[in-house]
C-alpha positions in Angstrom: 122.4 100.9 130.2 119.3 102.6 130.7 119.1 106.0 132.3 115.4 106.3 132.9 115.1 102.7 134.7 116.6 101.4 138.1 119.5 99.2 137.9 117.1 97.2 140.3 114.7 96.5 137.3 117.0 96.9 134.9 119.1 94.1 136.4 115.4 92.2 136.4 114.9 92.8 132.9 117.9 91.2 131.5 117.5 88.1 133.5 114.3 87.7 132.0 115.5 88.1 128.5 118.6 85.7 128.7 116.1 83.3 130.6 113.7 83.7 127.2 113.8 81.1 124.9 114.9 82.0 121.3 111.6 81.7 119.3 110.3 84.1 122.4 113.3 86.8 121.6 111.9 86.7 118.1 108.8 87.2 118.3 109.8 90.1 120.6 111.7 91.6 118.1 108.7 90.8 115.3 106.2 92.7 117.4 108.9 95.5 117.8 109.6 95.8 114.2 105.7 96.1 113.5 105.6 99.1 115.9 108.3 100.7 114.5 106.9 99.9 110.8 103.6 101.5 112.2 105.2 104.8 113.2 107.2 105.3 110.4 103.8 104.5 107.9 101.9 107.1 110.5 104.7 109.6 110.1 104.3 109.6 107.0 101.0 109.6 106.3 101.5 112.7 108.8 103.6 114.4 106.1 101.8 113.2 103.5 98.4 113.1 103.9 97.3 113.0 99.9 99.7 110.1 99.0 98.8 106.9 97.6 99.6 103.4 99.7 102.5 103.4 96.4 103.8 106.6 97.6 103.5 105.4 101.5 105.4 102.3 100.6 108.0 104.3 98.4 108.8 106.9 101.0 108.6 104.0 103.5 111.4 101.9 101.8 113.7 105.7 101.5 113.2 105.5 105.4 114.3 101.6 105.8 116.5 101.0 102.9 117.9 104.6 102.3 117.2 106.7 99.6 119.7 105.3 96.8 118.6 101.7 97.0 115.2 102.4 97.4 115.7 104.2 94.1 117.2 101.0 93.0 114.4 98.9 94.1 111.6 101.1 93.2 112.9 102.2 89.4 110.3 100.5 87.3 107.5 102.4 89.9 107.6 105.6 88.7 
């Protein structure tokens, strides 16, 4: 599945996560989706380095919801 790890580990890694119990998995996932939410925020604060925290959150939502819902979402913030 993963080219830059040995089927060895790899192997390891996936016993370890069907062996996990579910509320584990999640709050895998929860610390993953932070990162992720991190980047993206530091991307665009990277881009945009004179926008507001509405703007961030605006340009943030494009990324995660796509840009015509976000539009949706965000049409009273203008």
């Amino acid at each position: 599945m993963l080219t830059d790890t040995d089927p060895k580990i790899e192997k390891m890694q996936i016993e370890i996560l069907r062996r996990m119990p579910a509320w584990k998995k999640l709050a895998v996932m929860e610390g993953l989706n932070e990162t992720v939410r991190a980047l993206a925020v530091a991307g665009i604060k990277q881009r945009h380095p004179a926008a507001s925290p509405a703007q961030i959150q605006r340009e943030l939502a494009e990324l995660t919801l796509g840009p015509e819902l976000a539009r949706k979402v965000y049409a009273h913030a203008k």
